[in-house]
C-alpha positions as CSV (number, residue, x, y, z in Angstrom):
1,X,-31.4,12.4,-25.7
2,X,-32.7,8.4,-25.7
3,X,-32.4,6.4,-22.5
4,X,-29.5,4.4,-23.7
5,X,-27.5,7.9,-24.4
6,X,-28.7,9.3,-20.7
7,X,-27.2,5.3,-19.6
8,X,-24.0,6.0,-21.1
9,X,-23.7,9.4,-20.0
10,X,-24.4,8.5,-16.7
11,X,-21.7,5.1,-16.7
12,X,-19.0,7.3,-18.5
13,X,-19.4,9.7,-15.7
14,X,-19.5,7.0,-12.7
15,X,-16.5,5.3,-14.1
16,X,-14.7,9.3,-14.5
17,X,-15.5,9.7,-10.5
18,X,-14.2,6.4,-9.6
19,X,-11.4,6.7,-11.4
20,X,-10.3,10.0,-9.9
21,X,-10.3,8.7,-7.0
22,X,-8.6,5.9,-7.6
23,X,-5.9,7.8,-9.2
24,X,-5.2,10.0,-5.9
25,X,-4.0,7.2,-4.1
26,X,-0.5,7.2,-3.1
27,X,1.8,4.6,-0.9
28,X,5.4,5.9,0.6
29,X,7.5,4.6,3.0
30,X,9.0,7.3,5.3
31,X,12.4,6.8,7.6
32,X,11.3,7.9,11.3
33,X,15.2,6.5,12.3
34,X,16.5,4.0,14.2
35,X,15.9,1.2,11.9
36,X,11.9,2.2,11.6
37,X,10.0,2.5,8.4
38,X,6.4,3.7,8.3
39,X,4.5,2.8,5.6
40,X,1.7,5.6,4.8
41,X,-1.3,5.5,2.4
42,X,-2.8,8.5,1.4
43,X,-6.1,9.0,-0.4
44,X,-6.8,5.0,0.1
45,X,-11.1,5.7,0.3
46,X,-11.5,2.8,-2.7
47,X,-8.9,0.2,-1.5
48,X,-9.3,-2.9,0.4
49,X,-6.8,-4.8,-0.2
50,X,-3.0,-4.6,-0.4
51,X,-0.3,-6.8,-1.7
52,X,3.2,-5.1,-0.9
53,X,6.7,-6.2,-1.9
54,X,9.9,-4.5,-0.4
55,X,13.2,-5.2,-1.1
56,X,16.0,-4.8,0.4
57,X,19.6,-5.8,1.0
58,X,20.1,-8.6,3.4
59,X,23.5,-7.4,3.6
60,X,22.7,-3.9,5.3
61,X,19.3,-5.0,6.8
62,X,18.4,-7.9,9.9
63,X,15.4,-9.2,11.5
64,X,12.7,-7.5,9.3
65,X,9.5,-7.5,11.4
66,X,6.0,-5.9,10.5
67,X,3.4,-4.6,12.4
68,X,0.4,-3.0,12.0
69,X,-1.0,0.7,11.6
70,X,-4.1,2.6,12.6
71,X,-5.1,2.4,8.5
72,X,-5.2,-1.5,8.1
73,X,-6.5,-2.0,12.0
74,X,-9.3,-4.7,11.8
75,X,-8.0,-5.6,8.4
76,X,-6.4,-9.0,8.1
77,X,-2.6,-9.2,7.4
78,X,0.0,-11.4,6.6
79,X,3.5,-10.5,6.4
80,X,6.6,-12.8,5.3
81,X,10.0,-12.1,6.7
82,X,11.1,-15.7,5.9
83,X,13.3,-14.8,2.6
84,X,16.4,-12.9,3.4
85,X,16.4,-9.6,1.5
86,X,12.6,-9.6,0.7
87,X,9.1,-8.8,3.0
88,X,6.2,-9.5,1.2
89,X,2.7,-8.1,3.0
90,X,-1.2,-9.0,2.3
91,X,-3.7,-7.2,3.7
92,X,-8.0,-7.9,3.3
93,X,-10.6,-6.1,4.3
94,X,-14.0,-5.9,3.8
95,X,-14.0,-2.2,4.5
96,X,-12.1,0.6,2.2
97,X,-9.1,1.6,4.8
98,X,-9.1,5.7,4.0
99,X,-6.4,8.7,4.5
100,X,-3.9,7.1,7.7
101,X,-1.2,5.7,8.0
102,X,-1.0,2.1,6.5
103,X,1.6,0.4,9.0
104,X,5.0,0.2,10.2
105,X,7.3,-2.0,8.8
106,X,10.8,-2.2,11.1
107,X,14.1,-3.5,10.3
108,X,17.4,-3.4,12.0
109,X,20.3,-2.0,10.8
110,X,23.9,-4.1,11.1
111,X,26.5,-1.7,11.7
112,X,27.9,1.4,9.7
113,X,25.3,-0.7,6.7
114,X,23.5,2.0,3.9
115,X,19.8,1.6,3.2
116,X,18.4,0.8,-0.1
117,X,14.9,-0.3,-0.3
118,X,12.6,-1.3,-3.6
119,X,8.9,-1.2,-3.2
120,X,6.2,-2.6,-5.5
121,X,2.5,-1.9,-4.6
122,X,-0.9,-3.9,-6.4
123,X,-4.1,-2.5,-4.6
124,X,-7.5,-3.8,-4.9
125,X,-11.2,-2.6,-4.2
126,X,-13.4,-4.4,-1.9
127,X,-14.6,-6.3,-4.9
128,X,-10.8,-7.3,-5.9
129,X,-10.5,-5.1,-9.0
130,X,-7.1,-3.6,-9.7
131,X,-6.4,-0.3,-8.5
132,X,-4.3,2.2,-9.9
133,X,-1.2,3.6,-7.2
134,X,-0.6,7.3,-8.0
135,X,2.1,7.3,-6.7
136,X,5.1,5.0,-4.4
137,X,7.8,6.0,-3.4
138,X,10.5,6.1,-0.9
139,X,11.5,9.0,1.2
C-alpha cells in the first residue's frame, strides 16, 4: 500500500469516527410540570456551540424566561424572549459541553391553555462546522 493510500485510509477512517459521534447527538425538551421545560443534550462530546429556536403559542404561553443548565455552565449564552410566540437561544464555548443536561427553558402557562411547542436545533463544533442532531424532539 503507497503512502497516499495509507493517508486516505487513515482520513476516511478519522472522518468515520467523527462522524459517529456526531451522529449520536440528540436534543429533547422534557415537561418536569408546572410551566418548566428542561432542555437535555445527550451525546454532545463534539459540540460547542448551539443555536436553538422554539416555538410556541403566545396564546397558551407567558413570560418565557431561560436559564442555564449544568451542560452549557461556563459557556456563553444569549436568549431572546422579546418576540411573542418565539425564544431563540445561542450558546459559545470554547469547550465541547458532553452528556448533561443543556438548560432549562421556563414558561408560564395562562389558564386551562394546551401546550404545543416546535423546536429547531443547528449545532456547531468548536471550530464552527455544522453538526449533525440525531435526533430532537419533544416529550
Amino acid at each position: 500500500m503507497t503512502h497516499y493510500a495509507r493517508l486516505g485510509c487513515t482520513a476516511v477512517l478519522s472522518l468515520l469516527l467523527n462522524v459517529s459521534t456526531v451522529l449520536a447527538a440528540s436534543v429533547s425538551i422534557i415537561s418536569s410540570g408546572g410551566g418548566i421545560y428542561i432542555i437535555k443534550g445527550d451525546a454532545m462530546d463534539g459540540v460547542a456551540g448551539i443555536d436553538l429556536s422554539l416555538s410556541y403559542d403566545s396564546s397558551s404561553l407567558a413570560t418565557p424566561s431561560v436559564s442555564q443548565g449544568g451542560l452549557i455552565s461556563g459557556a456563553m449564552m444569549a436568549a431572546n424572549t422579546a418576540t411573542s410566540g418565539t425564544i431563540k437561544i445561542a450558546v459559545v464555548s470554547n469547550q465541547t459541553f458532553g452528556n448533561a443536561s443543556m438548560g432549562t427553558l421556563t414558561t408560564t402557562f395562562l389558564p386551562g391553555a394546551s401546550v404545543t411547542l416546535d423546536l429547531t436545533i443547528y449545532l456547531r463544533s468548536a471550530n464552527g462546522q455544522s453538526l449533525y442532531v440525531e435526533t430532537a424532539h419533544i416529550v
